[in-house]
mmCIF entry with sequence, helices, sheets and N, C-alpha, C, O atoms, coordinates in Angstrom:
data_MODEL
# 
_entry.id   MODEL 
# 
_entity.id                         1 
_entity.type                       polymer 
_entity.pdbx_number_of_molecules   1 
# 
_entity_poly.entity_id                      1 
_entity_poly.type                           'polypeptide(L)' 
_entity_poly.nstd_linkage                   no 
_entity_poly.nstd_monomer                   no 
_entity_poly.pdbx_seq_one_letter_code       
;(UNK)(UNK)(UNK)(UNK)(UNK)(UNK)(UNK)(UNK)(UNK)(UNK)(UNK)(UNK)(UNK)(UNK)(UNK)(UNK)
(UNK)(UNK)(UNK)(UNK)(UNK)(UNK)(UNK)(UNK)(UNK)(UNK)(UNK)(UNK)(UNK)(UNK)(UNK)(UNK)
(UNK)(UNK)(UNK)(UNK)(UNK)(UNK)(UNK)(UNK)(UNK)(UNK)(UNK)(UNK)(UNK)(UNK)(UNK)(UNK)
(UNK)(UNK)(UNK)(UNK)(UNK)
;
_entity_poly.pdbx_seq_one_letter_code_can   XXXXXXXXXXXXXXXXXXXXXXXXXXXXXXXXXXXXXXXXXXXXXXXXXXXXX 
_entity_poly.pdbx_strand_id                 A 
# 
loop_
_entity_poly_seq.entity_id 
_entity_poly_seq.num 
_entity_poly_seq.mon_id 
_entity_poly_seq.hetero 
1 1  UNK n 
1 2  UNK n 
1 3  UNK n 
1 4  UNK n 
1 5  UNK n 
1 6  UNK n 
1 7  UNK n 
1 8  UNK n 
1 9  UNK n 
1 10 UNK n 
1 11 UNK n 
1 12 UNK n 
1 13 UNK n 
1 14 UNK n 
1 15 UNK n 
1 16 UNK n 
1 17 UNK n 
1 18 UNK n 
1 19 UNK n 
1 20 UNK n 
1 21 UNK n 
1 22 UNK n 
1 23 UNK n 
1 24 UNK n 
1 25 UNK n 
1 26 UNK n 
1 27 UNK n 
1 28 UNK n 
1 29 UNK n 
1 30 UNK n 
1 31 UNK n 
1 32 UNK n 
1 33 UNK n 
1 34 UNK n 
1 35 UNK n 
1 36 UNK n 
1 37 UNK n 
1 38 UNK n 
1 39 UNK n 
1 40 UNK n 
1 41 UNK n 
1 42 UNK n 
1 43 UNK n 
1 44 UNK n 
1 45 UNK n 
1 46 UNK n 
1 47 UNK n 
1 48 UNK n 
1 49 UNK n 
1 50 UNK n 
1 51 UNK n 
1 52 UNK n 
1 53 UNK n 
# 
_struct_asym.id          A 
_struct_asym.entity_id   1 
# 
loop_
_struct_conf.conf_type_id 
_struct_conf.id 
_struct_conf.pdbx_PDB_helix_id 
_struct_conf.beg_label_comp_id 
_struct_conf.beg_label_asym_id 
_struct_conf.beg_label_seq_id 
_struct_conf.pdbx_beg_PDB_ins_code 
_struct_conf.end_label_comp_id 
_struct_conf.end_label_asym_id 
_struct_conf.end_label_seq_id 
_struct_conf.pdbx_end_PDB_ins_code 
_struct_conf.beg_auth_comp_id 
_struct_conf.beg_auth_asym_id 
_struct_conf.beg_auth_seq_id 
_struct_conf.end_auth_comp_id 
_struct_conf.end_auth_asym_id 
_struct_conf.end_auth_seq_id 
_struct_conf.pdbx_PDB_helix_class 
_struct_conf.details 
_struct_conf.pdbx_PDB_helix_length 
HELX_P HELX_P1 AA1 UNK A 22 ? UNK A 25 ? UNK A 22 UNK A 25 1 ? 4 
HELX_P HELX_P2 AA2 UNK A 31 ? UNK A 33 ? UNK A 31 UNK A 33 5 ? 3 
# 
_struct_conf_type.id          HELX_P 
_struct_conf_type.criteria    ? 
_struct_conf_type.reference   ? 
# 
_struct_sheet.id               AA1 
_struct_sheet.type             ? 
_struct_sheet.number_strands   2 
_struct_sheet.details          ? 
# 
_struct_sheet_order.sheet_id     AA1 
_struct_sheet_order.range_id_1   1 
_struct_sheet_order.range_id_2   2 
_struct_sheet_order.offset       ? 
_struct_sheet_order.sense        anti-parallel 
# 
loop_
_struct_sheet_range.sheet_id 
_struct_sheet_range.id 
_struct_sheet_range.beg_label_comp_id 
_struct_sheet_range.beg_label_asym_id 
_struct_sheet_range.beg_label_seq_id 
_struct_sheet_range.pdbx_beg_PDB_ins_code 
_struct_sheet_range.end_label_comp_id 
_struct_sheet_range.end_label_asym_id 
_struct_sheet_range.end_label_seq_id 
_struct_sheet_range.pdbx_end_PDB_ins_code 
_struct_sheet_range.beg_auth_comp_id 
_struct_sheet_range.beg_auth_asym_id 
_struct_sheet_range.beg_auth_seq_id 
_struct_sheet_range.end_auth_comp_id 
_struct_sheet_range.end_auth_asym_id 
_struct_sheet_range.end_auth_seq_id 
AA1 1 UNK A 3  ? UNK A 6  ? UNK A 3  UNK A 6  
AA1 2 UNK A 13 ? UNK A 16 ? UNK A 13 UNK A 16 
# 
loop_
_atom_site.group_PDB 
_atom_site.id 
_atom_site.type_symbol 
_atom_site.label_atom_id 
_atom_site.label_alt_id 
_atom_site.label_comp_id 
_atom_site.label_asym_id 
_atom_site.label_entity_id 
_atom_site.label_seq_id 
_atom_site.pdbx_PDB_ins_code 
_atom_site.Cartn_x 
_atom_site.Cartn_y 
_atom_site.Cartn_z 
_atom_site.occupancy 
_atom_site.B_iso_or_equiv 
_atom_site.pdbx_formal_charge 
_atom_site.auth_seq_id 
_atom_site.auth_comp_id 
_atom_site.auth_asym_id 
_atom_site.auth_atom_id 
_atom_site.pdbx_PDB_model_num 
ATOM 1   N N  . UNK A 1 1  ? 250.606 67.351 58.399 1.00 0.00 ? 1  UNK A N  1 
ATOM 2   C CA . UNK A 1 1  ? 250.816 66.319 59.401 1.00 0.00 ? 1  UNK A CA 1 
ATOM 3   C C  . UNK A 1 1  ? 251.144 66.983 60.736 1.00 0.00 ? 1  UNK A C  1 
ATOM 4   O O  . UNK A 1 1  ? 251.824 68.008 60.696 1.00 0.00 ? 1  UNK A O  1 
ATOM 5   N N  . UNK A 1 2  ? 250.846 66.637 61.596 1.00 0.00 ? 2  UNK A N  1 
ATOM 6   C CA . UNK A 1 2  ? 250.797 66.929 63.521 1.00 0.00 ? 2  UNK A CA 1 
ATOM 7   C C  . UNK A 1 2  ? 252.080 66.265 63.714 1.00 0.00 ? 2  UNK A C  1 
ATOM 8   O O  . UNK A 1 2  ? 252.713 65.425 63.075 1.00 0.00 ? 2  UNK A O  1 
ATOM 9   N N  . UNK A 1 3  ? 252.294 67.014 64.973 1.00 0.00 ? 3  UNK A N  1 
ATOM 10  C CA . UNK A 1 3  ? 253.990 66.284 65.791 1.00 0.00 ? 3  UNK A CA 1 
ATOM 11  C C  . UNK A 1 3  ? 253.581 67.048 66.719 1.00 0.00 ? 3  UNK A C  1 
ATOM 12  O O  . UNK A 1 3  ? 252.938 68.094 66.629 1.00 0.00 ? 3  UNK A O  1 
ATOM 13  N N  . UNK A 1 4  ? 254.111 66.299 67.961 1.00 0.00 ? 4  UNK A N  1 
ATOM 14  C CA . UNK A 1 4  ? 254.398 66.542 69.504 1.00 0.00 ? 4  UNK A CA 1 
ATOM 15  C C  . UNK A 1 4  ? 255.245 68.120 69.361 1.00 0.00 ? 4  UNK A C  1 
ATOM 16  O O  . UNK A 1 4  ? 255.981 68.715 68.574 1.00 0.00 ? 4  UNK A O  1 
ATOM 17  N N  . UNK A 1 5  ? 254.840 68.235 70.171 1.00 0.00 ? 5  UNK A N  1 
ATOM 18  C CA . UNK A 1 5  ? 255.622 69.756 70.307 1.00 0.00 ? 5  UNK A CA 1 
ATOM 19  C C  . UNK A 1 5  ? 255.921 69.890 72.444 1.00 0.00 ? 5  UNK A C  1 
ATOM 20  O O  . UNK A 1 5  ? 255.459 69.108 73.275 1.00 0.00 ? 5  UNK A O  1 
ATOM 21  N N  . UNK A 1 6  ? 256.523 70.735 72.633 1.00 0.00 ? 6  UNK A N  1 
ATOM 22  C CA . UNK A 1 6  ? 256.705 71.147 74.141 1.00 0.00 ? 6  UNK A CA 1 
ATOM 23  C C  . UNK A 1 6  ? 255.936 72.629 74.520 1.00 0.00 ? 6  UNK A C  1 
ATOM 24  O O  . UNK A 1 6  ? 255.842 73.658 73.851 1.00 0.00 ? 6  UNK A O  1 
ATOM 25  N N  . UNK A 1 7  ? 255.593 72.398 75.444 1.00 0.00 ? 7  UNK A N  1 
ATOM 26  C CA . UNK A 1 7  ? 254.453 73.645 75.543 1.00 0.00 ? 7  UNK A CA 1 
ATOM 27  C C  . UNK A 1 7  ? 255.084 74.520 76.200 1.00 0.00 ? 7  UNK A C  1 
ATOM 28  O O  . UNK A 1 7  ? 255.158 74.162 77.375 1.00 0.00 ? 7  UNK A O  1 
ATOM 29  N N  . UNK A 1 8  ? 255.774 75.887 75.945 1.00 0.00 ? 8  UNK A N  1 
ATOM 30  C CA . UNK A 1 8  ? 256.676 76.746 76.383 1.00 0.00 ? 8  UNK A CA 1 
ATOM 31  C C  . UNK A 1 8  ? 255.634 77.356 77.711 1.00 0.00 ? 8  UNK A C  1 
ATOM 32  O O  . UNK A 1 8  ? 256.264 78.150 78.410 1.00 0.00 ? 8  UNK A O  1 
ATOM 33  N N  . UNK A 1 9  ? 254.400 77.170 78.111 1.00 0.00 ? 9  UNK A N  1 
ATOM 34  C CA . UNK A 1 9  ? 253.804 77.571 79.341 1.00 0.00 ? 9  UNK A CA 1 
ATOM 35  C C  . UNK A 1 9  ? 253.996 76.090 80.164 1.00 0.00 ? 9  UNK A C  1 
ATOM 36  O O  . UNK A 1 9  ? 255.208 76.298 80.209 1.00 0.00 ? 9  UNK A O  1 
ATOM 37  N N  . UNK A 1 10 ? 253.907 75.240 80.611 1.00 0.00 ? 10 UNK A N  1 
ATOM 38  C CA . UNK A 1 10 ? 253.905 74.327 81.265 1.00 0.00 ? 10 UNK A CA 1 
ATOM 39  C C  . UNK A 1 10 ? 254.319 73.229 81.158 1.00 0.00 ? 10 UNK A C  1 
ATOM 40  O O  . UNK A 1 10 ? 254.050 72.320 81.943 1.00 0.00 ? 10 UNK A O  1 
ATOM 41  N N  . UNK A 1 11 ? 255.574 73.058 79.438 1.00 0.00 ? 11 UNK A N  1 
ATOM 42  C CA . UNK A 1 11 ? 256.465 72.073 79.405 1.00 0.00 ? 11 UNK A CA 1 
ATOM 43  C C  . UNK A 1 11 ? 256.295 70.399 79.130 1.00 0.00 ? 11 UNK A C  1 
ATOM 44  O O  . UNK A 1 11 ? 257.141 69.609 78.710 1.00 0.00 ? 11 UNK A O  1 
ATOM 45  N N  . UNK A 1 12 ? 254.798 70.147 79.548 1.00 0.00 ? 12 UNK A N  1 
ATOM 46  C CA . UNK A 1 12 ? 254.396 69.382 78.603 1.00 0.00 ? 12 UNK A CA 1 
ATOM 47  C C  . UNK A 1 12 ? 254.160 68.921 77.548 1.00 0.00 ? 12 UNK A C  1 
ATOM 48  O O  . UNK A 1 12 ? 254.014 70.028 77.029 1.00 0.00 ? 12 UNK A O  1 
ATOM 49  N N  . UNK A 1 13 ? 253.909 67.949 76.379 1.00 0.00 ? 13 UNK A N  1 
ATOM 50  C CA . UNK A 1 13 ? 253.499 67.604 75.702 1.00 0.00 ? 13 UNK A CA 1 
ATOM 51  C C  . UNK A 1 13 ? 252.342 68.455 74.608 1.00 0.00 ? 13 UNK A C  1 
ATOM 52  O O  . UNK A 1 13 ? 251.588 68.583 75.573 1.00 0.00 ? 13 UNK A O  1 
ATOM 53  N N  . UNK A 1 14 ? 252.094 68.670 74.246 1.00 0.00 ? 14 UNK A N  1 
ATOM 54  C CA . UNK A 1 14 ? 251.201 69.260 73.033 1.00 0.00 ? 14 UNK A CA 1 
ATOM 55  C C  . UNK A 1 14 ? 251.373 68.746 71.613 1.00 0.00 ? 14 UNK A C  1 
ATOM 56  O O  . UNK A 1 14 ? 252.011 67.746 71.284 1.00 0.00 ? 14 UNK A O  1 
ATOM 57  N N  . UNK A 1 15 ? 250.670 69.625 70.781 1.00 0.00 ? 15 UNK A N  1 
ATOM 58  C CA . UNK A 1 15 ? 250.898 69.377 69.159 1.00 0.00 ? 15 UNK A CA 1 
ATOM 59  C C  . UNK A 1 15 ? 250.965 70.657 68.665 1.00 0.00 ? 15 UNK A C  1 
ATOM 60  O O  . UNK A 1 15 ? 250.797 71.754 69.199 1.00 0.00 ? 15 UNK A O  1 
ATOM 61  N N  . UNK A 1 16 ? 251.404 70.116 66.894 1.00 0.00 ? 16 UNK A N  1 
ATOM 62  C CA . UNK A 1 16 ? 251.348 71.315 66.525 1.00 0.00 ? 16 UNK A CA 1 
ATOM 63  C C  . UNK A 1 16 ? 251.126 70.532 64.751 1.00 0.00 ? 16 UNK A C  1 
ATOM 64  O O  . UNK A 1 16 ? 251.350 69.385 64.363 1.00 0.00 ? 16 UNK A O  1 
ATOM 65  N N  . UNK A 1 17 ? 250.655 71.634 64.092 1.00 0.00 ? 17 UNK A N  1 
ATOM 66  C CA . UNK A 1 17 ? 250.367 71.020 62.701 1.00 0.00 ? 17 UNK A CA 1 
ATOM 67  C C  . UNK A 1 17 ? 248.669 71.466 62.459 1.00 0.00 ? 17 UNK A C  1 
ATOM 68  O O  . UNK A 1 17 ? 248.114 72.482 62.878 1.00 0.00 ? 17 UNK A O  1 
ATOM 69  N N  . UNK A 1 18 ? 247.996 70.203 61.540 1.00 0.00 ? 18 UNK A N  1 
ATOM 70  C CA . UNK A 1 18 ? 246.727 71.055 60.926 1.00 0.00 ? 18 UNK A CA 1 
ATOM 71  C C  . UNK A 1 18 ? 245.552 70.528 62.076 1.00 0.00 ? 18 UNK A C  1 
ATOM 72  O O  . UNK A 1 18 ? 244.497 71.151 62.190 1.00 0.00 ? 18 UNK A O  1 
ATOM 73  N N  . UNK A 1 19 ? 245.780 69.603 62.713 1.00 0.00 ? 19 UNK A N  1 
ATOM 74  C CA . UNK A 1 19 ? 244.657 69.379 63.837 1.00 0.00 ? 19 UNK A CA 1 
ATOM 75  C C  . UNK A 1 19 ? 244.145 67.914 63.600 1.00 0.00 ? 19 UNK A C  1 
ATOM 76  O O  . UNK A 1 19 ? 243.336 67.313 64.307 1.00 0.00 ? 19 UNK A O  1 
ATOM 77  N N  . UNK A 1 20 ? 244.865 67.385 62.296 1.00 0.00 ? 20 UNK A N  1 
ATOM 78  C CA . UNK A 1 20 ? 243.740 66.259 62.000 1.00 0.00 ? 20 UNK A CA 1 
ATOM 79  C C  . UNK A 1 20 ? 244.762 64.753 62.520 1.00 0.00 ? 20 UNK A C  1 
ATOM 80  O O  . UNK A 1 20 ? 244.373 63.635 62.185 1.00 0.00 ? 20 UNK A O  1 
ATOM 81  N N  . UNK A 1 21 ? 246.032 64.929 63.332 1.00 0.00 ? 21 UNK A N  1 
ATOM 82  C CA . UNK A 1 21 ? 246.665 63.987 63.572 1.00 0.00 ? 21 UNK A CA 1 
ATOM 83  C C  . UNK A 1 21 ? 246.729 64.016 65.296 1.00 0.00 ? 21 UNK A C  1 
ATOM 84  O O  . UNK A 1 21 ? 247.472 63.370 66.035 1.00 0.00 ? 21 UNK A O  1 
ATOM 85  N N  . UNK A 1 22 ? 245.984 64.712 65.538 1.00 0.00 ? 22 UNK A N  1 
ATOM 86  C CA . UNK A 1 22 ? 245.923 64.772 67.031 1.00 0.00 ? 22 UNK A CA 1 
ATOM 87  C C  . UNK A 1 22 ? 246.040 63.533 67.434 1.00 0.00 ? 22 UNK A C  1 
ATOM 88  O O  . UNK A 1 22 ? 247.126 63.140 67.860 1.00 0.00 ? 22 UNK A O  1 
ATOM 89  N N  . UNK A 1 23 ? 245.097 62.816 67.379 1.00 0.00 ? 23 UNK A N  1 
ATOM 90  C CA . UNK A 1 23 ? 245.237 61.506 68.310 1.00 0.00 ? 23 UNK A CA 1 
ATOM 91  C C  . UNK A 1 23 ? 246.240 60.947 68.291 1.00 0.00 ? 23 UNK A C  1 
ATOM 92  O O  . UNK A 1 23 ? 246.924 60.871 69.312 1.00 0.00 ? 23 UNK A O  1 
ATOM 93  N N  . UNK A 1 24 ? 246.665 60.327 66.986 1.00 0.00 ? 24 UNK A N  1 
ATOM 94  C CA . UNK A 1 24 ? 248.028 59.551 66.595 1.00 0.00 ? 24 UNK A CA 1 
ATOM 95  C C  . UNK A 1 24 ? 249.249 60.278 67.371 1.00 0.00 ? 24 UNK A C  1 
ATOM 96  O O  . UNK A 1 24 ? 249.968 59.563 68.069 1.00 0.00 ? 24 UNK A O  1 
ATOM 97  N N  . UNK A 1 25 ? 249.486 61.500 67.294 1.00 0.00 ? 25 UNK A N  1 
ATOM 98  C CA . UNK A 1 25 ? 250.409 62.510 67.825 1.00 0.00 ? 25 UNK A CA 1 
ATOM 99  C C  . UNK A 1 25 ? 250.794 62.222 69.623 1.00 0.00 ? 25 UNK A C  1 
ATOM 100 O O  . UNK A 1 25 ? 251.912 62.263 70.135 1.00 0.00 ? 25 UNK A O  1 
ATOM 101 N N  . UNK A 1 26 ? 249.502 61.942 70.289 1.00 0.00 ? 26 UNK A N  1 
ATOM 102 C CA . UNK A 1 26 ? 249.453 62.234 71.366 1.00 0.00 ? 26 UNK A CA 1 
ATOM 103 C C  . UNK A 1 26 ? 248.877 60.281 71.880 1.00 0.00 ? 26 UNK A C  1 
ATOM 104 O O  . UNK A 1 26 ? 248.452 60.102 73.021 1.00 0.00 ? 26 UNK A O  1 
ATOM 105 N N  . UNK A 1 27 ? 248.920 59.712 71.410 1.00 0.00 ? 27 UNK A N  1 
ATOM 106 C CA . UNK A 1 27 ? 248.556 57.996 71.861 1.00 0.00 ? 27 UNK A CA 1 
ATOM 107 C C  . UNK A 1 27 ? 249.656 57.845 72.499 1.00 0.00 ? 27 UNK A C  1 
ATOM 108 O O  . UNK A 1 27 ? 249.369 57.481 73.639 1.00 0.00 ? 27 UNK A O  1 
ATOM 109 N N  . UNK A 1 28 ? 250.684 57.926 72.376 1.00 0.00 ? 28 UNK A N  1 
ATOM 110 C CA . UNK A 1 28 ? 252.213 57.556 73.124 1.00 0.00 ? 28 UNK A CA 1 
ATOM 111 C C  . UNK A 1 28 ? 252.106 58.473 74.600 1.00 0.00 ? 28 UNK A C  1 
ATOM 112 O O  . UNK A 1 28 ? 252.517 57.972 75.647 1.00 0.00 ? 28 UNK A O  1 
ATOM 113 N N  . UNK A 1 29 ? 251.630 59.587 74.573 1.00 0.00 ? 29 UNK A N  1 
ATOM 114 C CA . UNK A 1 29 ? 251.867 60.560 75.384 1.00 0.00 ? 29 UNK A CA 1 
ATOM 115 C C  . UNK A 1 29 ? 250.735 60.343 76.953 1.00 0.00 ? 29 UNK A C  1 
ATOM 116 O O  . UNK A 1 29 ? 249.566 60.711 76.836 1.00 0.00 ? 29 UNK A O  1 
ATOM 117 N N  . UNK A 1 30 ? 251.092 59.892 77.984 1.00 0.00 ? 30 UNK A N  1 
ATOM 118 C CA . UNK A 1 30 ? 249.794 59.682 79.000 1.00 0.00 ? 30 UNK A CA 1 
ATOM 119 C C  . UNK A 1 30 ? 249.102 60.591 79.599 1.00 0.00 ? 30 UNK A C  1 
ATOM 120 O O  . UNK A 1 30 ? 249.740 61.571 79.983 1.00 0.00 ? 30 UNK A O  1 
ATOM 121 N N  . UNK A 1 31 ? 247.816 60.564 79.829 1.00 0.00 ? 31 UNK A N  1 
ATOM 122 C CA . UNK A 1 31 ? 246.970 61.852 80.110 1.00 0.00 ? 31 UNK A CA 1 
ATOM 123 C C  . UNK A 1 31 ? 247.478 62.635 80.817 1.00 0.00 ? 31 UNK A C  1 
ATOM 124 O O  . UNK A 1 31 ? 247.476 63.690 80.183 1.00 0.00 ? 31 UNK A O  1 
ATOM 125 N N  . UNK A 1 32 ? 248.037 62.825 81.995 1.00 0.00 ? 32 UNK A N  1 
ATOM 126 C CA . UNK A 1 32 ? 248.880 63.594 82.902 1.00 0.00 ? 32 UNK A CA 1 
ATOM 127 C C  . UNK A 1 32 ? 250.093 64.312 82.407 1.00 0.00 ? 32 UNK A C  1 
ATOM 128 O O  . UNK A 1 32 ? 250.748 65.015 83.177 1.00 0.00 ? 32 UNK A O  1 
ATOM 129 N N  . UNK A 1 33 ? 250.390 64.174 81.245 1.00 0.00 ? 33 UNK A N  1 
ATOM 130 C CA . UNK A 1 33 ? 252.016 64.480 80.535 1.00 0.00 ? 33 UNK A CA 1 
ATOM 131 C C  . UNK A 1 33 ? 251.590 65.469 79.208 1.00 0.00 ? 33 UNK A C  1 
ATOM 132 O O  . UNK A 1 33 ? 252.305 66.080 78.414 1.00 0.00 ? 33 UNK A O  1 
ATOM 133 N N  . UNK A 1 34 ? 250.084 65.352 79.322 1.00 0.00 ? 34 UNK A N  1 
ATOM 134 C CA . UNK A 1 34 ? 249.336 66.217 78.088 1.00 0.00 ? 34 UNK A CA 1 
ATOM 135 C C  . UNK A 1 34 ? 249.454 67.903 78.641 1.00 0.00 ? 34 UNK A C  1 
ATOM 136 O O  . UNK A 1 34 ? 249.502 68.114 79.852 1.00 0.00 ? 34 UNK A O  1 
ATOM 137 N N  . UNK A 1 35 ? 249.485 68.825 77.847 1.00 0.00 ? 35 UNK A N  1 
ATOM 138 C CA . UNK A 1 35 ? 249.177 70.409 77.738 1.00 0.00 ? 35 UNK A CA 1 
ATOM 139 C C  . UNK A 1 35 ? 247.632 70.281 77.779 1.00 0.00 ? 35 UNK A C  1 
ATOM 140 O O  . UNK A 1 35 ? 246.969 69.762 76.881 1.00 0.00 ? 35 UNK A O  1 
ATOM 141 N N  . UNK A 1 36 ? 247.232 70.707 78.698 1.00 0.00 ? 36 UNK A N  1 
ATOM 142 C CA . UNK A 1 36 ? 245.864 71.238 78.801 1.00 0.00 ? 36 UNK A CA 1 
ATOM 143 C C  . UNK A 1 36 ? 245.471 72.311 77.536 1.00 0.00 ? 36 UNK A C  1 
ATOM 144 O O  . UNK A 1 36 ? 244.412 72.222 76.915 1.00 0.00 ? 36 UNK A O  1 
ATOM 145 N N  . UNK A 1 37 ? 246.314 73.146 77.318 1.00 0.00 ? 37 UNK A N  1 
ATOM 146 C CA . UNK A 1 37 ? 246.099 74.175 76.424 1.00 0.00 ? 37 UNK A CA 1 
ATOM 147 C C  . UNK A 1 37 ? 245.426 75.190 77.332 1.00 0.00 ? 37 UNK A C  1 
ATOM 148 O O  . UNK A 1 37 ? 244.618 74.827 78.187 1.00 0.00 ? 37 UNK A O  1 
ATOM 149 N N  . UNK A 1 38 ? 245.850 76.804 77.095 1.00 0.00 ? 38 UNK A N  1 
ATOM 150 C CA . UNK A 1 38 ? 246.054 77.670 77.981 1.00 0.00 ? 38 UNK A CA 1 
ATOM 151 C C  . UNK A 1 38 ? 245.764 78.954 76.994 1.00 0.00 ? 38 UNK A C  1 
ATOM 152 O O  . UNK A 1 38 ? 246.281 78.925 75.877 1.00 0.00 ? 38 UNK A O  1 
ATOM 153 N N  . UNK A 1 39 ? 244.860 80.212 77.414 1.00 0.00 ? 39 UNK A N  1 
ATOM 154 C CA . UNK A 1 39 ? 244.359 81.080 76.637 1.00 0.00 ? 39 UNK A CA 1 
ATOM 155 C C  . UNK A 1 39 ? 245.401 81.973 76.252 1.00 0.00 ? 39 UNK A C  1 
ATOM 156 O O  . UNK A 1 39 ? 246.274 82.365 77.027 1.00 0.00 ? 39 UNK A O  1 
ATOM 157 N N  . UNK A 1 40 ? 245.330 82.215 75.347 1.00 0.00 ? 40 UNK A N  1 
ATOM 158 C CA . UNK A 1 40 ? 246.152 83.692 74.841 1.00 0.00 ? 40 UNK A CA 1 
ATOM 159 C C  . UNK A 1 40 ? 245.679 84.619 75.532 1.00 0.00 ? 40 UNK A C  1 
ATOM 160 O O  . UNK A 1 40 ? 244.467 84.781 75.680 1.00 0.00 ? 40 UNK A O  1 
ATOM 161 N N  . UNK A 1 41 ? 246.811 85.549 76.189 1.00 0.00 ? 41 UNK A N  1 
ATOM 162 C CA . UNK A 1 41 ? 247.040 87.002 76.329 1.00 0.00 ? 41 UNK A CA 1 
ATOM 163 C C  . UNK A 1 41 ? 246.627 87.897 75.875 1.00 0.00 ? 41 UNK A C  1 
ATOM 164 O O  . UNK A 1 41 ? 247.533 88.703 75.662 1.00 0.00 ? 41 UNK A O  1 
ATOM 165 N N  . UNK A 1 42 ? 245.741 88.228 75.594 1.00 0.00 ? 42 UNK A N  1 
ATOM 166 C CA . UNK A 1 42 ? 245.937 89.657 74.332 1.00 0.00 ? 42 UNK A CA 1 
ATOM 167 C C  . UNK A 1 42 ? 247.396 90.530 74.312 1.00 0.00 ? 42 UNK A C  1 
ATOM 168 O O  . UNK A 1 42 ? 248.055 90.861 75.298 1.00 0.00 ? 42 UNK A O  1 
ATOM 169 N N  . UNK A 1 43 ? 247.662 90.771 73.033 1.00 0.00 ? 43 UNK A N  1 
ATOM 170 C CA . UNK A 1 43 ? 248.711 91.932 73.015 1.00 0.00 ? 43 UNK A CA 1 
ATOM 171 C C  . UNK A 1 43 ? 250.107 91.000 73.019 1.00 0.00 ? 43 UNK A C  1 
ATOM 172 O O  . UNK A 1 43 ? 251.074 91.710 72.746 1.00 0.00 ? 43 UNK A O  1 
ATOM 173 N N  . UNK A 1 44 ? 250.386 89.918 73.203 1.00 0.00 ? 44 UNK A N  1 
ATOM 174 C CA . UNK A 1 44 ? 251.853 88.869 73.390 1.00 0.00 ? 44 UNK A CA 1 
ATOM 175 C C  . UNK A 1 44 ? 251.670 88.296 71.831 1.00 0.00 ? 44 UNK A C  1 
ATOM 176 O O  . UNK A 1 44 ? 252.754 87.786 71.550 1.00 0.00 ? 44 UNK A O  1 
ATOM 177 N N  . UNK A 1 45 ? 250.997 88.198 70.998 1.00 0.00 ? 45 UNK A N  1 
ATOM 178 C CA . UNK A 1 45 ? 250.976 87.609 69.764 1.00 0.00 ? 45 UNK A CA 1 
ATOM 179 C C  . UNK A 1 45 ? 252.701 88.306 69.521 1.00 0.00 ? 45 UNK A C  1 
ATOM 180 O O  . UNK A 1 45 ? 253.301 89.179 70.149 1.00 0.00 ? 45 UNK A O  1 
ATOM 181 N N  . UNK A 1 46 ? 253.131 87.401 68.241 1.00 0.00 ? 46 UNK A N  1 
ATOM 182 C CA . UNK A 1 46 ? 254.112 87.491 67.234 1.00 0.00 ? 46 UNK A CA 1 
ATOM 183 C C  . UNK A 1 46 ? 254.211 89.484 66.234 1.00 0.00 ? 46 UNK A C  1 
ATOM 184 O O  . UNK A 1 46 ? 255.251 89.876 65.704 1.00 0.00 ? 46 UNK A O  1 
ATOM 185 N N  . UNK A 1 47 ? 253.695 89.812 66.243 1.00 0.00 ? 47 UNK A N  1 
ATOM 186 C CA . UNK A 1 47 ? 254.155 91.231 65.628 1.00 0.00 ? 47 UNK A CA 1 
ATOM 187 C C  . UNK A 1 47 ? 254.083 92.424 66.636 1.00 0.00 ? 47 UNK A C  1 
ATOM 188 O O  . UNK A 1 47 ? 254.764 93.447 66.570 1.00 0.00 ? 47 UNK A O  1 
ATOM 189 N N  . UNK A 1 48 ? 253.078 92.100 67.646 1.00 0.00 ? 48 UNK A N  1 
ATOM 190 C CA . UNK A 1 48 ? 253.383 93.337 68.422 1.00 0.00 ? 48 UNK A CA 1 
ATOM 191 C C  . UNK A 1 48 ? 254.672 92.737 69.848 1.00 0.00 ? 48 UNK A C  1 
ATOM 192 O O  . UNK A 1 48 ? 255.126 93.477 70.720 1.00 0.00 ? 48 UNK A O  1 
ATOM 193 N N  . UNK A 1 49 ? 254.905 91.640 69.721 1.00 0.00 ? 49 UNK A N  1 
ATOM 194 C CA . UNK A 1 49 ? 256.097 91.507 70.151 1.00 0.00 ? 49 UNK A CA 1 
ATOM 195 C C  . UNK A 1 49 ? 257.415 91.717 69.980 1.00 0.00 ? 49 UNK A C  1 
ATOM 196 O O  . UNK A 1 49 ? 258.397 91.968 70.679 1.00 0.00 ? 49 UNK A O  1 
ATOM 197 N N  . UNK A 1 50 ? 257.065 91.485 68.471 1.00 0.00 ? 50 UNK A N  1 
ATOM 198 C CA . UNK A 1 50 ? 258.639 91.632 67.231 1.00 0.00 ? 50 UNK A CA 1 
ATOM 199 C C  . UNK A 1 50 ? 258.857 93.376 67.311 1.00 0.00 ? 50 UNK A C  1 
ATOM 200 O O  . UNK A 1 50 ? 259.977 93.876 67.211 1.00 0.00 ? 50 UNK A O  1 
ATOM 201 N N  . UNK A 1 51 ? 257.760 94.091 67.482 1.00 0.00 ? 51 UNK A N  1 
ATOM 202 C CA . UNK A 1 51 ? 257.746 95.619 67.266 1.00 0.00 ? 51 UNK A CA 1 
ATOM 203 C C  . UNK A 1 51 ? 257.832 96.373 68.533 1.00 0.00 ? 51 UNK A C  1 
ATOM 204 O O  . UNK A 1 51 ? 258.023 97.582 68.657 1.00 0.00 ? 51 UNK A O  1 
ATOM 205 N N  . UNK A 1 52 ? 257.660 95.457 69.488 1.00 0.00 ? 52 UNK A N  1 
ATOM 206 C CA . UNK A 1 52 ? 257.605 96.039 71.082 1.00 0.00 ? 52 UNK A CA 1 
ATOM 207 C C  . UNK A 1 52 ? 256.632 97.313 71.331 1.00 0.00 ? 52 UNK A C  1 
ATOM 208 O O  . UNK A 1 52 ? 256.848 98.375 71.915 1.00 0.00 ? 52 UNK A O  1 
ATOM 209 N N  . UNK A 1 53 ? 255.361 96.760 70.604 1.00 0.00 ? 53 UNK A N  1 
ATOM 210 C CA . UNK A 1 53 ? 254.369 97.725 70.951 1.00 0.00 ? 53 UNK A CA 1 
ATOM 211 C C  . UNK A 1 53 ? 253.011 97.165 71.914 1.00 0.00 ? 53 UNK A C  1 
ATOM 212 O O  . UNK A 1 53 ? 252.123 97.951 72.245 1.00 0.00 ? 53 UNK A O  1 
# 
């Protein structure tokens, strides 16, 4: 199941979960208040962060 989440780049609205509750997740939420969604970094992922490499 999907839930609203806060988008630690721009503080808006987003989701998070398997993808298939998107809509329901985000119907409350108004287009302007949505996360665009924003590319990954290379190299900032979760283990070479945890390892500081």
């Amino acid at each position: 199941m999907c839930r609203p989440v806060r988008c630690r780049t721009c503080g808006k609205t987003g989701w998070a979960g398997c993808g298939r509750h998107v809509q329901q997740v985000l119907a409350h939420v108004p287009q302007a208040d949505r996360c665009p969604g924003h590319p990954r970094v290379a190299g900032e992922g979760g283990w070479r962060k945890l390892l500081g490499r």
